[in-house]
C-alpha positions in Angstrom: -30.6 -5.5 17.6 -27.6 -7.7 17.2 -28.1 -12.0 16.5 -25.1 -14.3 15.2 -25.1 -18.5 15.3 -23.8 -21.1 13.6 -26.0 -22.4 11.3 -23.4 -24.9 9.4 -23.0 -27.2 12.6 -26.8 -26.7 13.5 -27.8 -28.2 10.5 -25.1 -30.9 10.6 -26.4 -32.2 14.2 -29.9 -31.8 12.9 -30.0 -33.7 9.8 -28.4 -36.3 11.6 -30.4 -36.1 14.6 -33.6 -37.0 12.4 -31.5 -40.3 10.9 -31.0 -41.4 15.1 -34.6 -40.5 15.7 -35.9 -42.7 12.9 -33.5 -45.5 13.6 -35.9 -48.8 15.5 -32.0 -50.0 16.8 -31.3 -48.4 20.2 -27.9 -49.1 20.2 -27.4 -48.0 16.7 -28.8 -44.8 17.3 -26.5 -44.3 20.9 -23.2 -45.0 18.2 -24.6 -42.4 16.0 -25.2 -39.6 18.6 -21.3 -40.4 20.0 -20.0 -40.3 16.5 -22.0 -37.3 15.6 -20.9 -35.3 19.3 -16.9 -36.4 18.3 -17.5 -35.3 14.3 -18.9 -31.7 16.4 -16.3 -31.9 18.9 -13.4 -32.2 15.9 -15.3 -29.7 13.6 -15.5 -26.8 16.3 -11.6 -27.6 17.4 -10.4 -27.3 13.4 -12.6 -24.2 13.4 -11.6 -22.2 16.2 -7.6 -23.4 15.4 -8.6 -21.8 11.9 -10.0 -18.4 13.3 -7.4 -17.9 16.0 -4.3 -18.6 13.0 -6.2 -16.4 10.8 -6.7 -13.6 13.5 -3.0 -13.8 14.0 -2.2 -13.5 10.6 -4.8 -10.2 10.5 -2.5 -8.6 13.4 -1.1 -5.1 12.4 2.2 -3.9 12.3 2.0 -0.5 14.7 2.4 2.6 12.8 4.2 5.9 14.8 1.2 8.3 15.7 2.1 11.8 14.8 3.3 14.0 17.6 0.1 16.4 18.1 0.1 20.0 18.7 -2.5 22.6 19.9 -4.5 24.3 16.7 -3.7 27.8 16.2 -6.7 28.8 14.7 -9.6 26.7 16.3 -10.5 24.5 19.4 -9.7 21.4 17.6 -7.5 20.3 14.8 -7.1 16.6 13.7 -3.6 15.2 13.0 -2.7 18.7 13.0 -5.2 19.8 10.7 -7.5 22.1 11.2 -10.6 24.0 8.8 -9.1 26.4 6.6 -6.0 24.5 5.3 -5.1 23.5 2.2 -5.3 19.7 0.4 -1.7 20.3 -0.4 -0.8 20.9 3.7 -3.1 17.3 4.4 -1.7 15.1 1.5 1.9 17.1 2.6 1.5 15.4 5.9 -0.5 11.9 6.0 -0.5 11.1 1.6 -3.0 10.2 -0.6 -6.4 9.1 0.0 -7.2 5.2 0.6 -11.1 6.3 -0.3 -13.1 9.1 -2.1 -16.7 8.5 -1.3 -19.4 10.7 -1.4 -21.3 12.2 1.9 -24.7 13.6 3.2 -23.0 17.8 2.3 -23.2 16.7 -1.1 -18.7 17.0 -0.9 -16.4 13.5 -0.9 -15.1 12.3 2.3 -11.3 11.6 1.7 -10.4 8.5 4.1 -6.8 9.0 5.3 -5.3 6.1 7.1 -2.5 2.8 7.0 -4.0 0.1 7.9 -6.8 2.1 9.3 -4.4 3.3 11.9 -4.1 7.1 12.2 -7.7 7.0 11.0 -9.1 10.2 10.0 -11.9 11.4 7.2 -11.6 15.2 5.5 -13.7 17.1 3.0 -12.6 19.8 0.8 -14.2 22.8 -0.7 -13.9 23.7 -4.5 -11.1 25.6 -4.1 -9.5 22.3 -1.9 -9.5 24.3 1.3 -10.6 21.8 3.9 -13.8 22.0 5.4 -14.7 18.9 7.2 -13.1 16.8 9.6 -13.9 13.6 11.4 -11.7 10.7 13.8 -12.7 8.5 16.1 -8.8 7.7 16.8 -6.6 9.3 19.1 -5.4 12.8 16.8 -7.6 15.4 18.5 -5.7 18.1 19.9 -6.9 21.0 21.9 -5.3 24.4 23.6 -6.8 22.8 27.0 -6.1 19.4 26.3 -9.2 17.9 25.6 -8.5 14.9 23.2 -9.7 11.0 22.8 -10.9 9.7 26.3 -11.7 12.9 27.9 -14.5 13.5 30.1 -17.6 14.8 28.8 -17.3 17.3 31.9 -13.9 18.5 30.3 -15.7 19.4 26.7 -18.6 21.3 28.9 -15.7 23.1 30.3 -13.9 24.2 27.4 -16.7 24.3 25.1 -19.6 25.7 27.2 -23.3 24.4 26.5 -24.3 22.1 23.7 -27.3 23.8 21.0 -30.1 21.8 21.4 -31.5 22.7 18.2 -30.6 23.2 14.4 -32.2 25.8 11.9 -32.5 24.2 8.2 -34.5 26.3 5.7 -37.6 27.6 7.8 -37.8 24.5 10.0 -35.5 24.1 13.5 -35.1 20.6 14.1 -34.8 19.9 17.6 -31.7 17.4 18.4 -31.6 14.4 20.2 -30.5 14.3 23.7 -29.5 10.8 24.2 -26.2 11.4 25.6 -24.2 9.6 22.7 -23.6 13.3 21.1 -22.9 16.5 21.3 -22.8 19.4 19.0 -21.5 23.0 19.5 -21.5 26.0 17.1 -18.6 27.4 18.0 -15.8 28.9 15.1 -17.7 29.4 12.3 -18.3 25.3 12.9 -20.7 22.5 14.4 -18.6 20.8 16.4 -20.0 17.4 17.3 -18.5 15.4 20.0 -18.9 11.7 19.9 -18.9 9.8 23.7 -18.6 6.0 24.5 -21.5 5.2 26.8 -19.2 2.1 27.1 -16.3 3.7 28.8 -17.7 6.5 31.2 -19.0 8.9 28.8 -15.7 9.4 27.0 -14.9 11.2 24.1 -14.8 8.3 21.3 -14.7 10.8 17.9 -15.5 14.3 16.4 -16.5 15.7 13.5 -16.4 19.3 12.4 -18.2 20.7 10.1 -17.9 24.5 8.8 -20.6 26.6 9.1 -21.1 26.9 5.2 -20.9 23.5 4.6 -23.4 22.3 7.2 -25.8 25.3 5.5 -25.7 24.5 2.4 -27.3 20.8 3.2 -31.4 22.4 3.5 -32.6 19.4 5.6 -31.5 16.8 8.0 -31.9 13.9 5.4 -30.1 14.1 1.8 -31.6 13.3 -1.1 -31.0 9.7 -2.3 -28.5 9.0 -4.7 -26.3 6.0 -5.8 -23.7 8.1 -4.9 -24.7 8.4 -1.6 -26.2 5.1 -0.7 -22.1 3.5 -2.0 -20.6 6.5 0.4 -22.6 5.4 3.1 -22.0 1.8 2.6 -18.3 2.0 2.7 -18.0 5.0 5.0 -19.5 2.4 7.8 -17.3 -0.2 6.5 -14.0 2.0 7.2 -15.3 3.1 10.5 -15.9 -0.6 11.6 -12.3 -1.1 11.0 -11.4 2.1 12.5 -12.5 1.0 15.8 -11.7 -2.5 15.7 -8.1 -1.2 15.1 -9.0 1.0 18.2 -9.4 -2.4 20.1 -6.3 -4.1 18.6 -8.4 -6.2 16.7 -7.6 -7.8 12.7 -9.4 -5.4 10.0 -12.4 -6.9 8.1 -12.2 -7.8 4.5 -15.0 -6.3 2.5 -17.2 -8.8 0.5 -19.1 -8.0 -2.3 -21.4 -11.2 -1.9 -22.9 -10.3 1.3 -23.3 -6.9 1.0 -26.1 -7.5 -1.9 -27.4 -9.7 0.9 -27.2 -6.9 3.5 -28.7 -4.4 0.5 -31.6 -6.2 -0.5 -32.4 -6.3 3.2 -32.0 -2.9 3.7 -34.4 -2.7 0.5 -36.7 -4.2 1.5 -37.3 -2.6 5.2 -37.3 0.6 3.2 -40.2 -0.6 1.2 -41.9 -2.0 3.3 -41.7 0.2 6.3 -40.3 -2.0 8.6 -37.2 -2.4 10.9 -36.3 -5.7 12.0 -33.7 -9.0 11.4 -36.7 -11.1 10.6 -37.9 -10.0 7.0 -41.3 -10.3 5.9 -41.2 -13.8 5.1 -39.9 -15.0 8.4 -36.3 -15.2 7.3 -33.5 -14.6 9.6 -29.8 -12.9 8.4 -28.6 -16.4 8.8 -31.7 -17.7 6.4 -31.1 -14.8 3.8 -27.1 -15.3 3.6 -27.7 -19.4 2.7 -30.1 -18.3 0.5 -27.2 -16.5 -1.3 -25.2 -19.2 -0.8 -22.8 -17.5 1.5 -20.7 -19.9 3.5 -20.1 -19.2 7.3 -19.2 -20.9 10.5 -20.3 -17.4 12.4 -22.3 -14.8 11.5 -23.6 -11.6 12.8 -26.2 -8.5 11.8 -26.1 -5.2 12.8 -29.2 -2.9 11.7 -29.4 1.0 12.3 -32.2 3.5 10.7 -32.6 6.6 10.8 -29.3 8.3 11.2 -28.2 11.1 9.0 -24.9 9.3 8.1 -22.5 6.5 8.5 -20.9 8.6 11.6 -23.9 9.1 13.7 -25.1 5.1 12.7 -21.5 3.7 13.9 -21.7 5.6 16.6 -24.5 4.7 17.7 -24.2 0.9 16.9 -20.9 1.3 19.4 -22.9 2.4 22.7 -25.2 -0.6 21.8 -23.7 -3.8 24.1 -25.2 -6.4 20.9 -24.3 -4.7 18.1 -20.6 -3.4 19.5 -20.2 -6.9 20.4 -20.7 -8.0 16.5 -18.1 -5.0 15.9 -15.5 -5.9 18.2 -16.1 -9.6 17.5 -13.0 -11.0 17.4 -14.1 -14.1 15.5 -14.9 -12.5 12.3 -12.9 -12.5 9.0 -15.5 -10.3 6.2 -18.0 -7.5 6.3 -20.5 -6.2 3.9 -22.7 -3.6 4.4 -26.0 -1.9 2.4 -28.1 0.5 2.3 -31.2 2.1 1.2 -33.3 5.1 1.5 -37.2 4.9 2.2 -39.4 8.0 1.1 -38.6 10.6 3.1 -35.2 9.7 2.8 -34.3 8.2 5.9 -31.5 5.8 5.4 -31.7 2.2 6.7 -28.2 0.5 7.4 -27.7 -3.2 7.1 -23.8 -4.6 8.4 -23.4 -8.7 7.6 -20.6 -10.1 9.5 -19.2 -13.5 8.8 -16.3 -16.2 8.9 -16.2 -19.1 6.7 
């Protein structure tokens, strides 16, 4: 579910509406509703001129896109990466990391990126032997060319058929068939292959996971932590930004202020078993950020619950019209997102989009 407004000018026109409404001279009142339409009419121009200089200012410098070779070892590497190689050969190639956060295996994703172009996240072992990998940009290489914006019949064809379930502990969980994933066990890996319902079943990101890693993690869900719930929080920050780049659109500031908002939502649907913009005291995202006196001129929500990370939430959020359309919203300036876990540790995500 996806809503945005403007609640500023809304409650502008209404407040003076009610001084027209309760105004006995006719004419009067007709002078107020033309002054109040121009005072609009001049608030929305300044606004939009605002936004649109703003968004310019926001535009990114290109960066040179590494020349990509088939993996030696594997199906896939990642900006030339592949499982198996060092942290020396990684940091050798694309520098340090713009964010250590912790993830779902219990290891740190490492966010390598400029600008969030060239976008990629890796996780290490103890020894700093690489054993995760995730992009949603264009760096996927394969021996048969299957790379960003290939067809899912392509993957099929290199990669044969998709598990449809996953053994952790004594339980198999079964795994969703909703055609927004797939994951292979292929190369002492899972292989999950991301695809934009959006554009024709595409490929839109991967993540690979080696075997070890993925078994080490005993159920679907990870316990809470504060670790976790921070990783998550800014892990869906960076991959907002990721594909907003993808879409040559202006990276989001993060904002401290509304992501308590977005938190405490998050909170409380965790609590309180429920999943929904409206909380349980009838206020809307656009109630609970002037609550917290958060100015805006536009402002969005995005919720997702359920998903076993950031990865799987954002890519889900992306084949979702409303809440890809608050993602690739040109309009907006800052982003805060939070999260929380209920009992069984399901995570519930909360993104609050805005521009003041």
């Amino acid at each position: 579910m996806n809503r945005e407004t403007t609640l500023s000018a809304k409650d502008s026109i209404t407040t003076k509406m009610e001084s027209i409404k309760n105004n006995p001279d006719v004419a009067t009142g007709l002078n107020a509703i033309a002054d109040t339409f121009h005072e609009v009419i001049g608030w929305l121009d300044g606004s939009i001129a605002q936004l649109q200089k703003e968004q310019e200012q926001s535009e990114l410098s290109p960066v040179e896109k590494p020349t990509l070779t088939a993996p030696e070892q594997q199906k896939f590497s990642l900006h030339n990466i592949e499982l198996g190689d060092s942290k020396d050969k990684v940091e050798q190639a694309v520098g340090a990391p713009k964010r250590v956060s912790k993830n779902e295996y219990g290891v740190d994703w490492y966010s390598y990126h400029e600008n969030y172009q060239n976008f990629m996240m890796i996780s290490y072992s103890e020894n700093d032997i690489v054993n995760g990998l995730y992009t949603n940009q264009d760096l996927i290489s394969s021996s048969n060319g299957v790379k960003l914006g290939s067809s899912k019949e392509s993957v099929k064809a290199y990669l044969g058929e998709p598990i449809t379930q996953m053994r952790k502990g004594f339980v198999y969980y079964q795994i969703q068939d909703n055609g927004e994933y797939e994951i292979y066990q292929i190369d002492n890996s899972y292989i999950t292959v991301f695809y934009d319902q959006h554009e024709n079943n595409t490929v839109t990101a991967i993540q690979i996971i080696d075997l070890d890693l993925e078994g080490n993690r005993k159920d679907m869900y990870t316990k809470p932590s504060e670790q976790l719930k921070e990783g998550f929080e800014y892990q869906l920050f960076d991959l907002t930004n990721a594909s907003r780049v993808n879409h040559n659109l202006g990276i989001l500031t993060w904002d401290d202020h509304v992501k308590e908002t977005a938190r405490k939502h998050s909170i409380d649907m965790a609590e309180n078993a429920y999943f929904n913009h409206e909380n349980l005291r009838g206020q809307s995202p656009f109630d609970r950020m002037h609550e917290d006196n958060i100015a805006f001129i536009v402002a969005g929500e995005n919720l997702a619950y359920g998903q076993f990370s950031s990865i799987f939430a954002h890519e889900g959020l992306m084949n979702s019209i409303g809440h890809r359309e608050n993602i690739l919203k040109p309009d907006y300036q800052y982003l805060g997102v939070g999260v929380a876990f209920n009992e069984k540790s399901q995570p519930y995500y909360t993104e609050n989009f805005f521009s003041n």
